[in-house]
C-alpha positions in Angstrom: -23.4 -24.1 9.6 -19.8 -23.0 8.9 -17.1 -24.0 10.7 -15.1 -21.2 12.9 -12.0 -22.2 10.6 -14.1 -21.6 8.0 -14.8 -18.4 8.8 -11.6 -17.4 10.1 -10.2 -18.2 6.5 -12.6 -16.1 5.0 -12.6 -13.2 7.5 -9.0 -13.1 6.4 -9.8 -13.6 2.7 -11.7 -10.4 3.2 -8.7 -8.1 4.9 -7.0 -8.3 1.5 -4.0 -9.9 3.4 -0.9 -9.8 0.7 -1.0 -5.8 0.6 -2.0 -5.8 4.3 1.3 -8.5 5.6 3.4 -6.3 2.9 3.0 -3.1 4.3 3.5 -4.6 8.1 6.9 -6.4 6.7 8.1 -3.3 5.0 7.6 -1.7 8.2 9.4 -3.9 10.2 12.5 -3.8 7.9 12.3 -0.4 8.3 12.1 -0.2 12.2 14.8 -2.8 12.6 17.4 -0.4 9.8 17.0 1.9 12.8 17.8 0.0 15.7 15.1 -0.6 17.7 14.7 -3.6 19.9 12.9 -6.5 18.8 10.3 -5.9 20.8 9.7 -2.4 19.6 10.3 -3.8 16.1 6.9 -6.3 16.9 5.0 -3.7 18.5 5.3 -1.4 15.8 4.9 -4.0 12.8 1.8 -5.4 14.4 0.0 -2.1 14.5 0.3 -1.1 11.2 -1.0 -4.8 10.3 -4.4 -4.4 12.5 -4.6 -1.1 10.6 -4.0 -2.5 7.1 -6.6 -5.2 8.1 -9.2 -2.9 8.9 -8.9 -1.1 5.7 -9.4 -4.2 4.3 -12.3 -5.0 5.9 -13.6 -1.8 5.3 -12.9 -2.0 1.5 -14.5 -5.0 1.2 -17.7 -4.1 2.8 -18.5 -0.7 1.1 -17.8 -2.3 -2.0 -20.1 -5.6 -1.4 -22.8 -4.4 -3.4 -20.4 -4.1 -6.4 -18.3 -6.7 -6.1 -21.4 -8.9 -6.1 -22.7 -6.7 -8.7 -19.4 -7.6 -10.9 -19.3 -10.8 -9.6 -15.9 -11.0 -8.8 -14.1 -14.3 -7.0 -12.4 -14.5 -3.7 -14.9 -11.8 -2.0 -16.7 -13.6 0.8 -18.8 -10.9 1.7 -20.1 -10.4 -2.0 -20.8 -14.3 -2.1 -22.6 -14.2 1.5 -19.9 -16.6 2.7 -18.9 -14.0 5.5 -21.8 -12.2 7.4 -21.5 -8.3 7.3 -21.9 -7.8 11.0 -18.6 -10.0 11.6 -16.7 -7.7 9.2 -18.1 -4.6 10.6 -16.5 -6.4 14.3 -13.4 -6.8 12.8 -13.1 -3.7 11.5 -14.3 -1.9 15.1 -11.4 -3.9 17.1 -9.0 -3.4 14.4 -8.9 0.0 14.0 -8.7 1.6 17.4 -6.3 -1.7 18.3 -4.1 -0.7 15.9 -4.3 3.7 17.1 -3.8 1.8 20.6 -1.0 -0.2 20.0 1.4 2.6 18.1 1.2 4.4 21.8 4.4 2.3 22.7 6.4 3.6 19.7 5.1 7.4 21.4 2.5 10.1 20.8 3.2 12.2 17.6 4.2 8.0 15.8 0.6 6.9 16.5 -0.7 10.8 15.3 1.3 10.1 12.0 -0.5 6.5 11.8 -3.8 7.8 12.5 -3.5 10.2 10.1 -2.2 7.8 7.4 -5.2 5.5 8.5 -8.2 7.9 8.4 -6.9 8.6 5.0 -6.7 5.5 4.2 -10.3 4.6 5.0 -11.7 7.9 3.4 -10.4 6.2 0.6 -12.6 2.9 1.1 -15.4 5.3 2.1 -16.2 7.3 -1.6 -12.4 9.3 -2.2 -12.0 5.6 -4.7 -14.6 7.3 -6.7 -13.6 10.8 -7.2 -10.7 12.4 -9.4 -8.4 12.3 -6.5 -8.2 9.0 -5.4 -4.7 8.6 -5.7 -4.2 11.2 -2.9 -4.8 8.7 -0.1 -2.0 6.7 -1.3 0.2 9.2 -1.8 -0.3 10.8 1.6 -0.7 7.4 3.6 2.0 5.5 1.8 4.3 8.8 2.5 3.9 9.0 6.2 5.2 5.3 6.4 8.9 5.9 7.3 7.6 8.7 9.9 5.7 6.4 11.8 8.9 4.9 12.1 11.0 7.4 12.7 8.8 9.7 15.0 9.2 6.6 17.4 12.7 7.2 17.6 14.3 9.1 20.3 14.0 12.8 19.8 10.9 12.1 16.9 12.9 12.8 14.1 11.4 13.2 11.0 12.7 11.4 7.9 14.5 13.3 5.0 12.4 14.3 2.5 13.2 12.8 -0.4 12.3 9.5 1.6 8.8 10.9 2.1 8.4 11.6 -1.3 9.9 8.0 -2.7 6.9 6.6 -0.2 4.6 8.7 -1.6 5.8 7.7 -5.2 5.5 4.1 -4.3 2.3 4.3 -3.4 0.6 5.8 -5.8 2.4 4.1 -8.0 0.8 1.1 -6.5 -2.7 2.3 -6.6 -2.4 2.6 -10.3 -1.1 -1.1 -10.4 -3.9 -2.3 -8.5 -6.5 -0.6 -10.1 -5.3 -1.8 -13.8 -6.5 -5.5 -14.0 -10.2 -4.1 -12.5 -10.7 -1.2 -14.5 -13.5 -2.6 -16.2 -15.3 -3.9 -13.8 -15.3 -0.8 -12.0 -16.4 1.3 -15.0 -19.3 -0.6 -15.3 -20.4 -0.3 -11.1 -19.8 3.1 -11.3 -16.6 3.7 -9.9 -14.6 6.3 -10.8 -11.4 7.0 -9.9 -8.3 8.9 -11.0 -7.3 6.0 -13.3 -10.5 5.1 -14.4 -11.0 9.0 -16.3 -7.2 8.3 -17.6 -7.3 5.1 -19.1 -5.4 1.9 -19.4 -2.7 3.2 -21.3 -2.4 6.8 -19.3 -2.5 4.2 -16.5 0.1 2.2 -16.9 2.5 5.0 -17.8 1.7 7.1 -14.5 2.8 3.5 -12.5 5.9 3.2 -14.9 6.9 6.9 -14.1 5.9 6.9 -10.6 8.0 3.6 -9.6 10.7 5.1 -11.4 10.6 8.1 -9.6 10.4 6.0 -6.4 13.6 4.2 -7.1 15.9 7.3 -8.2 14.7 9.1 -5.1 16.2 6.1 -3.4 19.3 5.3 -5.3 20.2 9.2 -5.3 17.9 10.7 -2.2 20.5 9.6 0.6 23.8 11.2 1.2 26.8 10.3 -0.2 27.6 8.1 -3.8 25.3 5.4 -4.0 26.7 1.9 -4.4 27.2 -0.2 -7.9 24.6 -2.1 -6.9 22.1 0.7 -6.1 23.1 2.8 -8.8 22.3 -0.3 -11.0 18.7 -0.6 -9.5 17.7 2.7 -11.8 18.5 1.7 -15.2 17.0 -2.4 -15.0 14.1 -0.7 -13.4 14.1 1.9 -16.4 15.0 -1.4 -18.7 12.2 -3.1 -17.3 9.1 -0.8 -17.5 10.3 0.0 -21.9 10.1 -3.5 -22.2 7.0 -4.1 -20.5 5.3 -1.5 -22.0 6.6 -2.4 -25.2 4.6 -5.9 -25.5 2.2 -4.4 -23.3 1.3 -3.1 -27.1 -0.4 -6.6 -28.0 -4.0 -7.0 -27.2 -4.7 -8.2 -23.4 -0.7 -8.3 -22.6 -0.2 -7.9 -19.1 3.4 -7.1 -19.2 2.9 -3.7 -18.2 1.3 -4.4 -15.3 3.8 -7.5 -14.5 7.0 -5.0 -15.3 5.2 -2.5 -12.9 5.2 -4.7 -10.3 9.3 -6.1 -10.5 10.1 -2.4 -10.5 8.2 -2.2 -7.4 9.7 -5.2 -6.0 13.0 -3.5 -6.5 11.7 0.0 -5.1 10.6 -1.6 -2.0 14.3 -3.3 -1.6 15.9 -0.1 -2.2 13.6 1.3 0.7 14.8 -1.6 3.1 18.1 -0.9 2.3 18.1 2.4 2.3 16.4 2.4 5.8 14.8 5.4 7.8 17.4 7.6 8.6 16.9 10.6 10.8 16.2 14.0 8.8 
């Protein structure tokens, strides 16, 4: 019989947790740029974790079958290490927990987070598999900084060009995460955006659409940038030639790695840059 720490750890295992605590810490760095109060800051961070969680969970158990199928590690409901019913729990107290707790940041907030959820999980529920599975990404990722900012007095939108940089960013990360398990999904018979492009048509939409992300960023906000942020664009450029350049030897995952620094650097940009009103 499993131990309750046991199945803690892999209840947690199966919420993909690095994206999930990511996403919440971008969006605390983001409330606090606008001045909210710590506890505000909390409130608003922990409900977009609960909802990151749950599409997790979700994720993980529509694709059980097919994880166990491909055999892939570190899925505890594809090894039968975590019972489905117990995800299926997580998943129903998660989800309206996380709609709940974005009332204290106001109405049209939790609207623009239950929007960007039930995207989110259309995504885990078949979109993954259809020519437009980017879209979620794109449209979840880019109503991040209005979550924020609609819980600011007045409900301000945020600027466009920080909507779109969001959006970039996000797809540009479902393009990254899709690379190292294209594959795997081929053969289980997923098929998503990236999966009818291919690796290489892949990795060039990430390169272009972190790129975009971080000029959006450096140049979006009024007023000259600063050295430093007007620096970010051309490593980042720097970066993604010379990881698609040895991403030309067989099995290289530069491209992939070099996607990922120029994300690193979007996502700093976006913290800097903050969520100002629009």
């Amino acid at each position: 019989m499993r131990t309750a720490a046991a199945m803690l750890a892999a209840l947690l295992q199966a919420s993909h947790p690095v994206p999930g605590f990511a996403v919440a810490l971008v969006t605390a760095g983001l409330a606090a740029s606008t001045g909210r109060p710590l506890a505000g800051v909390v409130a608003i961070a922990a409900a977009v974790l609960l909802g990151q969680l749950s599409v997790g969970w979700l994720n993980d158990l529509v694709d059980a079958p097919r994880d166990a199928q491909a055999g892939r590690p570190g899925k505890p409901l594809a090894s039968g290490d975590l019972h489905p019913a117990v995800v299926s729990a997580a998943v129903a107290v998660s989800a309206p927990a996380a709609v709940l707790l974005t009332l204290a940041s106001g109405v049209p907030a939790t609207l623009a987070h239950l929007a960007a959820l039930v995207s989110a999980w259309a995504y885990d529920l078949g979109v993954k598999s259809t020519p437009f599975s980017v879209l979620p990404f794109a449209f979840s990722f880019g109503l991040l900084p209005a979550i924020v900012s609609l819980g600011e007095p007045g409900a301000p939108w945020p600027p466009l060009w920080l909507t779109a940089a969001a959006a970039a960013l996000g797809s540009g990360a479902h393009f990254v995460n899709v690379l190292p398990d294209l594959a795997d999904d081929a053969a289980t018979g997923v098929r998503g955006l990236p999966h009818r492009l291919g690796p290489t048509a892949t990795r060039l939409a990430a390169a272009a659409l972190v790129l975009t992300a971080s000029a959006l960023l450096a140049f979006g906000p009024p007023g000259p940038p600063s050295p430093l942020v007007l620096a970010a664009v051309p490593v980042a450029a720097a970066v993604l030639v010379l990881g698609l350049a040895l991403g030309r030897r067989p099995g290289s995952r530069a491209p992939f790695h070099a996607v990922l620094v120029v994300a690193l650097v979007d996502v700093a940009l976006l913290l800097h840059t903050g969520v100002p009103a629009g």
